[in-house]
C-alpha positions in Angstrom: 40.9 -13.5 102.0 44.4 -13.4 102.7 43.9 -15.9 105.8 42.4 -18.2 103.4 44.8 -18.2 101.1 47.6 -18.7 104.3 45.5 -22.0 105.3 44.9 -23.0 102.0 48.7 -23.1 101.2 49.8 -24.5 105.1 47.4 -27.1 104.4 49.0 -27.9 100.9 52.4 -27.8 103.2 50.8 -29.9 106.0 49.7 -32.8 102.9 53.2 -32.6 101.0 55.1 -33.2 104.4 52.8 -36.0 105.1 53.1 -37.4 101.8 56.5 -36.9 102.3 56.4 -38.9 105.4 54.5 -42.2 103.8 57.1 -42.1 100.8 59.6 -42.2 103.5 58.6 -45.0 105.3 57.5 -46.9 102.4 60.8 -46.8 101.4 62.3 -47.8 104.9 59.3 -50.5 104.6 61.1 -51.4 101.9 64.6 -51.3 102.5 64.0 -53.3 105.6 61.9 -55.8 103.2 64.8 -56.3 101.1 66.9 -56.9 103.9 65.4 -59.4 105.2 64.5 -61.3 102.1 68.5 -61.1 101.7 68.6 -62.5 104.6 66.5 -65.4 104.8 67.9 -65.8 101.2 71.6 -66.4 102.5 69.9 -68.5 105.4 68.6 -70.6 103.3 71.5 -71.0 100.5 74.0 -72.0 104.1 70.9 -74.7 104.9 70.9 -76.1 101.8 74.7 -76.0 101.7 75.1 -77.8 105.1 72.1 -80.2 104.2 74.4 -80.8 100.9 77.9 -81.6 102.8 75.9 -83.9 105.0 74.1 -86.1 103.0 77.9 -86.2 100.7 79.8 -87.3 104.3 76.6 -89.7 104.8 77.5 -91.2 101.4 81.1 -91.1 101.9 80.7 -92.8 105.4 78.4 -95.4 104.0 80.5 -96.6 100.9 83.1 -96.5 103.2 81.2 -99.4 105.6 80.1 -101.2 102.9 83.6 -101.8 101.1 84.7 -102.9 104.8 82.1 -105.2 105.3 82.9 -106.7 101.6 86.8 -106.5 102.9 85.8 -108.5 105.9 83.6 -111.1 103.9 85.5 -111.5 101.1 88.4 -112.5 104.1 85.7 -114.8 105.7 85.0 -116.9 102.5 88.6 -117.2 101.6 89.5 -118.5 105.0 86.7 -120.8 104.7 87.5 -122.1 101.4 91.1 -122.6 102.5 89.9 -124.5 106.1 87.7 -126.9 103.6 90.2 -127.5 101.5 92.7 -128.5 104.1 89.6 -130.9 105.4 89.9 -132.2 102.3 93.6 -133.1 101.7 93.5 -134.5 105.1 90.9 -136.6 104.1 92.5 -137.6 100.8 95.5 -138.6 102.9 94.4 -140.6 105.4 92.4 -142.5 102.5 95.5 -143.2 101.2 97.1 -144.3 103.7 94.5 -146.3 104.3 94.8 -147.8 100.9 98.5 -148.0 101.2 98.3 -149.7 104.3 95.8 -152.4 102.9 98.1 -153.0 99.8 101.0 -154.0 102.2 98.9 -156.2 104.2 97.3 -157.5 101.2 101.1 -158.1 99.9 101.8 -159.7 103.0 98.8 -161.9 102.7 100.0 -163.3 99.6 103.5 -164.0 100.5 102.5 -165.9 103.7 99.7 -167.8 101.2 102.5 -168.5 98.5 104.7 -170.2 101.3 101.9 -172.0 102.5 100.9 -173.4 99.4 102.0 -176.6 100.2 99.7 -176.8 103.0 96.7 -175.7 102.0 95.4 -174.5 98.3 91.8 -174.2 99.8 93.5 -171.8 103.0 95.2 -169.9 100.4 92.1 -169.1 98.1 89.8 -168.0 100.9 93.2 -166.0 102.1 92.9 -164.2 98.8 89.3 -163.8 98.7 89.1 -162.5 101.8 92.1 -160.0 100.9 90.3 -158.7 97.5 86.8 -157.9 99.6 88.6 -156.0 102.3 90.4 -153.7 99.8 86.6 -153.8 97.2 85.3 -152.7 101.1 88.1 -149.7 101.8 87.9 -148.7 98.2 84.5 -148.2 98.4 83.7 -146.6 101.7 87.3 -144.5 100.8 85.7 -143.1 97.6 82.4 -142.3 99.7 84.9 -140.0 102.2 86.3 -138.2 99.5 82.9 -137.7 97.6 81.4 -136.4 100.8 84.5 -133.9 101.2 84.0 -132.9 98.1 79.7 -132.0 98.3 80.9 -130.4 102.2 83.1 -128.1 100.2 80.9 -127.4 97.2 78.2 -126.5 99.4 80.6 -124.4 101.9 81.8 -123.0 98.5 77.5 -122.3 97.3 77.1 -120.8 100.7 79.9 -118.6 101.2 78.8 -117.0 97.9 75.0 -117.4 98.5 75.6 -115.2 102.2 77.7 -112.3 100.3 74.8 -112.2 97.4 72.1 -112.0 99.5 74.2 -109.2 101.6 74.8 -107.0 98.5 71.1 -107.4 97.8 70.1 -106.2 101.2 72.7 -103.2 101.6 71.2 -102.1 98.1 67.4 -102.4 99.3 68.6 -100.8 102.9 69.9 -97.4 100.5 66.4 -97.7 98.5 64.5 -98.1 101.7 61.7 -95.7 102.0 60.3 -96.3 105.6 61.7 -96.5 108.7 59.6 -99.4 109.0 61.0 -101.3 105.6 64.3 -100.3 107.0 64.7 -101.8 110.3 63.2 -104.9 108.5 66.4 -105.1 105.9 68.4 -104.2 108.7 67.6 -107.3 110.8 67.8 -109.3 107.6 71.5 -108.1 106.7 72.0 -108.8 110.9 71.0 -112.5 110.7 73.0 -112.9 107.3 76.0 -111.8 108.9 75.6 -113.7 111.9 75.3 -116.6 109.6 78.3 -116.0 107.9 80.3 -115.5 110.9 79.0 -118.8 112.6 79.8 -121.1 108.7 83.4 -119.1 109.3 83.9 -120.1 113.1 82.8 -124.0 112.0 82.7 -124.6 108.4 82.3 -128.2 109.1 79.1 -127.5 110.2 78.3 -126.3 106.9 74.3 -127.4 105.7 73.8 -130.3 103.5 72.6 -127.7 101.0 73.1 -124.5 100.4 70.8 -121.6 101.3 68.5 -120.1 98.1 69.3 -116.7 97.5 67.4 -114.4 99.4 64.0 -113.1 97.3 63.1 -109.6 97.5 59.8 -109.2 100.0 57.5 -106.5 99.1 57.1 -103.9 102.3 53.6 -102.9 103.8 53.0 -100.3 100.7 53.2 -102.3 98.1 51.1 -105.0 99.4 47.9 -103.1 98.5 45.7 -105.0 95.2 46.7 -102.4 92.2 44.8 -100.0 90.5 41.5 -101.2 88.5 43.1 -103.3 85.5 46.1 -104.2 86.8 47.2 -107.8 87.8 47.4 -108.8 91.1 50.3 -109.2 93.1 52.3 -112.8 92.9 52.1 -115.0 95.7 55.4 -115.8 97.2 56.6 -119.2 97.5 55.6 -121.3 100.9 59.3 -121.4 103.0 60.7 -124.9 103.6 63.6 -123.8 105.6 63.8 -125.9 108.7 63.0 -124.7 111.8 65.7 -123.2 113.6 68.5 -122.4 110.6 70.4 -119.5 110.9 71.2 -119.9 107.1 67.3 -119.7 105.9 67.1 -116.9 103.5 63.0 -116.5 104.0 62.9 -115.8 107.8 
């Protein structure tokens, strides 16, 4: 009876010190749990803080191009402007001159005729005649010079500011970009516009007879799908009648 009673309460011993041992290591389980979790807590809050700091310096970086390149544009369209207008005071004076030298000759004209009058009225009056068609002829043509240098520089003027539109409107769809794809596309766009603008600021006389349309937004690959049942279909874009070849074309 007695050795019962000694097994009995080992037994009870033998189950407390093993329940003793699970309560134990549950709570070294535990302890290790929470560990952990700390840890992969504070992992994750310096990830997130890093990925934070990043994308700010990205930003920073970014504005900090994009007010360069509007620096360096708004540089090229002033330089421009001030190379047309210098076209066209050059242009204005050698019209004058031209007009001033016609005068004198046309003064000259007269005096010769007046002291030849004696010798011929009918020499005199086709003298005179021909005198008032060659200034109505260098009046004319002059006024179509300074016309033309005037359309040049309006259109050099239309372009400039066409170009720098068109580049604010691709930098802003380049930030919105959501493909890679879409991306690189508005990239190469913004390329070729700035290629453009540095070729009108190397020879603004070669400015086009008209200036480029501003550049249309084109949908990317996702959005070219018909909508959802009820909805209208997309709008066609208009055909491109840029000619082949121009560095200026907003549609290519």
């Amino acid at each position: 009876m007695a050795e019962q009673k000694e097994s009995s309460v080992l037994f009870s011993l033998k189950e407390l010190m093993s329940l003793e041992e699970d309560r134990i290591r549950q709570e070294e389980s535990d302890r290790r749990r929470q560990e952990e979790d700390a840890i992969n807590a504070r992992l994750e809050a310096e990830r997130r803080a890093r990925e934070e700091e990043e994308a700010r310096l990205r930003t920073i970086e970014n504005e900090r191009l994009a007010d360069e390149q509007r620096q360096r544009e708004e540089a090229a369209r002033l330089e421009a402007i001030h190379k047309a207008e210098m076209e066209r005071a050059r242009l204005e004076a050698e019209n004058a001159a031209r007009l001033q030298q016609l005068r004198s000759q046309q003064e000259h004209a007269e005096r010769v005729a007046a002291l030849s009058q004696d010798r011929s009225k009918k020499k005199l009056l086709y003298i005179a005649v021909s005198s008032g068609v060659v200034l109505l002829l260098v009046l004319v043509f002059g006024g179509m010079a300074i016309k033309s240098s005037l359309d040049r520089q309006k259109v050099l003027e239309d372009t400039i500011s066409t170009l720098n539109n068109d580049a604010e409107k691709l930098r802003s769809d380049i930030a919105q970009a959501t493909t890679p794809e879409e991306r690189a596309r508005l990239e190469r766009d913004l390329a070729e516009n700035q290629k453009a603008m540095a070729e009108l600021k190397a020879n603004p006389g070669n400015a086009p007879q008209a200036a480029p349309r501003p550049r249309v937004n084109r949908p990317s690959q996702g959005n070219t799908a018909t909508g959802t049942s009820g909805g209208s279909a997309p709008e066609k874009q208009k055909p491109c009648d840029c000619k082949p070849g121009d560095p200026l074309c907003s549609c290519l």
